[in-house]
C-alpha positions as CSV (number, residue, x, y, z in Angstrom):
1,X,193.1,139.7,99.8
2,X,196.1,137.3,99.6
3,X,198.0,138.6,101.7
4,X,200.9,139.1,99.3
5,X,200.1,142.8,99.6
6,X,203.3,144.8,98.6
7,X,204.2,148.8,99.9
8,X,203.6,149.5,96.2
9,X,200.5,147.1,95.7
10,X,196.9,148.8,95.0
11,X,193.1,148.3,95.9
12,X,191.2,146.8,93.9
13,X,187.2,147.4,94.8
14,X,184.0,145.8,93.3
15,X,181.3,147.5,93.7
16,X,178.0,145.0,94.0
17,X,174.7,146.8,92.7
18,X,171.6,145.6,93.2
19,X,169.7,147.2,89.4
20,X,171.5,147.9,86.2
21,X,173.7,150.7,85.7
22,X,175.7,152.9,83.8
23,X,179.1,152.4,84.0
24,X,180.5,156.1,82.9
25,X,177.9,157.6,86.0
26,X,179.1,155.2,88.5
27,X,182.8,156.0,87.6
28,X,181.6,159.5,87.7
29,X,179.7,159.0,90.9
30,X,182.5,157.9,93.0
31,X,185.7,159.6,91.2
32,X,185.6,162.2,94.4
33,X,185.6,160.2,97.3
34,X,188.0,157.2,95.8
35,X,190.5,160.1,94.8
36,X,190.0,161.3,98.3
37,X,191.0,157.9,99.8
38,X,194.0,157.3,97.4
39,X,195.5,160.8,98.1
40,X,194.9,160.3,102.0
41,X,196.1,156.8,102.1
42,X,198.9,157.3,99.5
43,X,197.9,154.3,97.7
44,X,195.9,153.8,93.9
45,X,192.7,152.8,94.4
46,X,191.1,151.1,91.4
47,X,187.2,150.1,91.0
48,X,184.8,147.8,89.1
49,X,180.7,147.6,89.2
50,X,178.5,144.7,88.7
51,X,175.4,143.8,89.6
52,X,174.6,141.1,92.1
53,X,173.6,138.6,89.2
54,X,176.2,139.3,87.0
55,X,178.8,138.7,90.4
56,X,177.2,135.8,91.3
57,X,176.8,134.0,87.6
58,X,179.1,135.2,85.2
59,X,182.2,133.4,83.6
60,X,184.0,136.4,83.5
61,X,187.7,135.6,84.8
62,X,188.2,138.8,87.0
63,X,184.8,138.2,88.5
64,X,185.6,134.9,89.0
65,X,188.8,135.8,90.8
66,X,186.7,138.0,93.3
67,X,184.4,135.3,94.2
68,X,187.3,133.2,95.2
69,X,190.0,135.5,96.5
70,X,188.1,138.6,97.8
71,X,186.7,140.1,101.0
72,X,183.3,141.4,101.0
73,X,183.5,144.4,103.1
């Protein structure tokens, strides 16, 4: 989202929910189709979860980063 992207730089996804979850079934959830993509883009694909509130409020530094530097796709 920089655009300091690199041959060998990854994706990193945050996945915005709107109720509470569980992290382990989300992970499990969508371990199929982001392997998929990695394999058929040949790059490492790595994801987060939060919920809207927690994206929106919290002081978390990594969140915080998102809100600042990412793209909302």
């Amino acid at each position: 989202a920089r655009g300091d992207a690199r041959d060998d730089s990854d994706i990193d996804v945050l996945i915005v929910l709107r109720n509470n979850f569980k992290y382990g079934a989300m992970l499990k959830k969508t371990s199929r189709v982001v392997a998929k993509l990695s394999l058929e883009n040949d790059v490492v694909i790595s994801r987060a979860f939060a919920t809207r509130q927690q994206y929106e409020q919290s002081k978390i530094p990594f969140l915080m980063n998102v809100r600042r530097e990412g793209i909302a796709v």
